[in-house]
C-alpha positions as a printed Julia matrix, in Angstrom:
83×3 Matrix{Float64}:
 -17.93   -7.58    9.19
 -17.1    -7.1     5.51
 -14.9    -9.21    3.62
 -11.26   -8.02    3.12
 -10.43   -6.47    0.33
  -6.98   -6.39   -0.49
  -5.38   -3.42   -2.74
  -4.52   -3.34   -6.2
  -1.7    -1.2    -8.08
  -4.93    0.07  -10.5
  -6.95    1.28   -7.23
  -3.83    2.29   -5.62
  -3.05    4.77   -8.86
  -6.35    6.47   -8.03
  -5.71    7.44   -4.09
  -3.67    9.95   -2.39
  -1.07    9.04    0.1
  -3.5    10.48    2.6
  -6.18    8.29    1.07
  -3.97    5.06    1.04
  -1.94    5.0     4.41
  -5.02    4.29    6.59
  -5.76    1.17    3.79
  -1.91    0.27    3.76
  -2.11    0.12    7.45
  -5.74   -2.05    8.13
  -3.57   -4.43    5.23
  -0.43   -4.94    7.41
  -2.95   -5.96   10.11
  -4.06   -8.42    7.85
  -0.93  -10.21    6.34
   0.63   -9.44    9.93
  -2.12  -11.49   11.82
  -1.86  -14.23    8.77
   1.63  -14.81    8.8
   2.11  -15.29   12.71
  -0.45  -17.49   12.7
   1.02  -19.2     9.88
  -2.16  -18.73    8.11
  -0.97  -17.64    4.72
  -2.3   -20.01    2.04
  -0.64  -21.31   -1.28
  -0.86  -18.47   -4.13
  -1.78  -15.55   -1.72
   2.38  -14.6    -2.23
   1.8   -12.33   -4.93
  -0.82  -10.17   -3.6
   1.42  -10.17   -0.67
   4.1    -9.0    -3.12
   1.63   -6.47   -4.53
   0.39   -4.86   -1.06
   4.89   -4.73   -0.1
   4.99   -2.98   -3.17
   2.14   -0.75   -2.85
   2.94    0.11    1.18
   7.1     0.89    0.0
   5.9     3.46   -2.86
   2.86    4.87   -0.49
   5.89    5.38    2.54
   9.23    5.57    0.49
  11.64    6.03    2.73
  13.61    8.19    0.25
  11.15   11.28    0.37
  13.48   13.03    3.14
  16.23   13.2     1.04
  14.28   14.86   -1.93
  12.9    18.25   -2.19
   9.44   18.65   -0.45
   6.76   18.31   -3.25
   3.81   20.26   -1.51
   1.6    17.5    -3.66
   3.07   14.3    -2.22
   0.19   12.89    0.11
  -2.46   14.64   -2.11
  -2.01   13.56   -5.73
  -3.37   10.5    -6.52
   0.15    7.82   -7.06
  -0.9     7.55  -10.74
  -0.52   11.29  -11.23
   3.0    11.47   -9.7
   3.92    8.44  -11.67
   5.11    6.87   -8.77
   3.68    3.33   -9.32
């Protein structure tokens, strides 16, 4: 099995929602299975910090309340300066 490669903003800027939810999700299997088996090592809090951030800007919760924008889970984040 390959290593696991955790997300960065810079990679995240490149992919689609509909490119990044299937990554978002394989990474909340990861930190999920780390932290309940209290697994989570010393300095691995930021790029826990980074993947929260990533997964709240690739879901955000506030998208019902806006306008549909037919290019939400299409655009790559970087283009719809959302992170």
């Amino acid at each position: 099995m390959a290593a696991f490669k955790p997300l960065t903003v810079e990679e995240a800027r490149t992919l689609s929602r509909d490119q990044l939810l299937p990554r978002v999700e394989a990474e909340q299997r990861h930190w999920t299975r780390l932290i309940s088996r209290g697994q989570i090592r010393v300095g691995e809090d930021d790029a826990y910090k980074t993947f929260a951030r990533i997964m709240h800007v690739v879901i955000d919760p506030a998208v019902e309340e806006e306008p549909h924008d037919p290019d939400f889970w299409t655009k790559p984040l970087g283009e719809l300066g959302d992170l």
